[in-house]
C-alpha positions in Angstrom: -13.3 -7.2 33.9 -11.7 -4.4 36.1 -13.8 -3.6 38.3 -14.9 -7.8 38.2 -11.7 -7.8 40.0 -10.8 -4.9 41.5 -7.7 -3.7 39.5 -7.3 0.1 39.1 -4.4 -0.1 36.4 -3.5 -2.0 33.2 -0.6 -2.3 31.3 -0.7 -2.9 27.7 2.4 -4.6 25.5 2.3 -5.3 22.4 4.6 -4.9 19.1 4.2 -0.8 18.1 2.7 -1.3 14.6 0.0 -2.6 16.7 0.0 0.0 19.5 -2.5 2.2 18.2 -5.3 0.1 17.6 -5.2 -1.5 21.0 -4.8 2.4 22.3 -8.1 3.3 20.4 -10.3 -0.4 21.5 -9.1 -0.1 24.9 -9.8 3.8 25.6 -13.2 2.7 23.6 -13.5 0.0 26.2 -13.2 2.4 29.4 -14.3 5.7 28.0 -11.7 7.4 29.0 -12.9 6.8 33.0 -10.5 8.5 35.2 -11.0 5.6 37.7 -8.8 3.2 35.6 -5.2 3.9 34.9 -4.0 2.7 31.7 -0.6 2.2 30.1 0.8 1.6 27.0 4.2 0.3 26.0 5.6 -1.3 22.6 8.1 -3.7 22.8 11.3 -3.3 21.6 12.6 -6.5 19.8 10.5 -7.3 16.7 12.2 -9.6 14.0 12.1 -7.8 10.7 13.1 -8.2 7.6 17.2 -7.8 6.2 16.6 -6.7 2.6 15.5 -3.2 2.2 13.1 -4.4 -0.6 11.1 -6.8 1.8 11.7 -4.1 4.4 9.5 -1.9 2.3 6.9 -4.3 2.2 6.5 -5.3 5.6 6.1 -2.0 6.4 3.7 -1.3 4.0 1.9 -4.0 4.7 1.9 -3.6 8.1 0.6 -0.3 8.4 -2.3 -1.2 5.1 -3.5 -4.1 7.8 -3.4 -2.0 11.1 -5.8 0.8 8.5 -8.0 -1.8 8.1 -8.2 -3.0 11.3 -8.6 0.3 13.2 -11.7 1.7 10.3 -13.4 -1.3 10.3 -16.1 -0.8 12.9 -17.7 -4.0 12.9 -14.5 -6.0 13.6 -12.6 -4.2 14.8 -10.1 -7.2 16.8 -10.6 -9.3 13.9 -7.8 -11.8 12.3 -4.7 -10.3 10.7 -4.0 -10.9 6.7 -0.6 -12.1 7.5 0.5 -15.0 5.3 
């Protein structure tokens, strides 16, 4: 779709616990070309959770779903097993 259009940089943003799996599919994408410059940035405001118990497990949770995500190779941008 770059090179369809003739951009030479992309910015990604997205919420961090997600960061790292669009990092990996997008470098996956492009192959680490050296034509293409690619950025990543989280960003900053993401609602979470006031008691430290439901803290816990959206973190948990969060990081189990982005593990599944990022090993499964056959779907890799599949859905998320939010509520």
């Amino acid at each position: 779709m770059m090179a369809e259009y003739g951009f030479k940089s992309a910015l990604f943003v997205s919420s961090p616990y997600h960061m790292r799996r669009i990092k990996i599919i997008a470098e996956s994408v492009y192959n680490d070309d050296e034509q293409y410059i690619l950025s990543f940035v989280p960003t900053s405001y993401e609602k979470l959770p006031v008691n430290l118990l439901d803290l816990f497990k959206y973190a948990y949770r969060s990081i189990f779903q982005e593990y599944l995500k990022i090993t499964n190779s056959d779907n890799v941008v599949g859905p998320t097993l939010d509520k």
